[in-house]
C-alpha positions in Angstrom: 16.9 10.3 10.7 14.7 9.3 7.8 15.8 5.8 6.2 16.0 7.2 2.5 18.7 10.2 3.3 22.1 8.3 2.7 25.4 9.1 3.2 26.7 11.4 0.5 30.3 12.7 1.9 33.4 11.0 0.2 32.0 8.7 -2.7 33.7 8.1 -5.8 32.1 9.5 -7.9 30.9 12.5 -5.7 27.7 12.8 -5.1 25.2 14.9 -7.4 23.6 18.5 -7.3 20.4 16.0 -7.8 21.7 14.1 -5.2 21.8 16.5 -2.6 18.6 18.3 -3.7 16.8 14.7 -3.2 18.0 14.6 0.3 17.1 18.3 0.9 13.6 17.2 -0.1 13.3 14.3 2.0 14.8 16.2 5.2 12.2 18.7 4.5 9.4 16.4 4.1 10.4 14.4 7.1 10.5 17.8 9.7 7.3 19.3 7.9 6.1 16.3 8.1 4.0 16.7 4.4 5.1 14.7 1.5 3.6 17.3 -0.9 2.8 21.0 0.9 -0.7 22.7 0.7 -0.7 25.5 -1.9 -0.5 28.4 1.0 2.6 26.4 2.6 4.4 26.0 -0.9 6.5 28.8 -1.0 8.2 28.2 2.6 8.3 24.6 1.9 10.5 24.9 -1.3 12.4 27.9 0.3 13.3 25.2 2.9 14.7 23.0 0.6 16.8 25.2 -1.4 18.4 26.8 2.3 19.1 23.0 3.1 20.0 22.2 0.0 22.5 24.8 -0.2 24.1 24.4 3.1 24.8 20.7 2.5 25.8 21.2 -0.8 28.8 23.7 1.0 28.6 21.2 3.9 29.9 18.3 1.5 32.1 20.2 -0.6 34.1 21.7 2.1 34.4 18.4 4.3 37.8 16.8 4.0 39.1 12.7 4.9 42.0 11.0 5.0 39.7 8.4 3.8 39.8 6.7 0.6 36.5 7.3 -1.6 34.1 4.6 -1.1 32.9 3.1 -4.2 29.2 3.1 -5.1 28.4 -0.6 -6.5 30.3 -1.9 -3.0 27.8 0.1 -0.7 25.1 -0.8 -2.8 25.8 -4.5 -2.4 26.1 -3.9 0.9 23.0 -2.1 1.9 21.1 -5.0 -0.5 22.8 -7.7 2.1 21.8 -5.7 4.9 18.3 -5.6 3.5 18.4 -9.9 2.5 19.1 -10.3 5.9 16.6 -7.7 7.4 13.5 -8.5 5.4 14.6 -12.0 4.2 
């Protein structure tokens, strides 16, 4: 899975229509495999991201956790630690 998808299920606050659309585009990119689509492929490559941004956007609202919401600035700080200790 590409690196710059994150998890968007069960944050407090929940995650973004712009959210989700920014990981629609990336999934897209990363199966088509273009980071911008020739002109003739345009029209199937933004279709592609409004279908998967559409069933994730139902994906994540119908999903349900016992869970308590996970706060933002704590995964942030988190995933910044990881990245200290990964790239030094």
């Amino acid at each position: 899975m590409c690196r710059n998808i994150k998890t968007l299920f069960n944050f407090d606050p929940p995650a973004t229509d712009e959210e989700v659309r920014a990981a629609s585009l990336q999934f897209v990119r990363k199966l088509s495999g273009f980071n911008a689509p020739s002109k003739v492929n345009e029209a199937a490559f933004n279709r592609a991201i409004d279908e998967v941004y559409s069933s994730s956007r139902r994906l994540i609202d119908c999903l349900e956790t016992q869970a308590p919401p996970r706060d933002r600035e704590v995964e942030a700080e988190k995933a910044r630690a990881r990245a200290a200790v990964r790239f030094g």
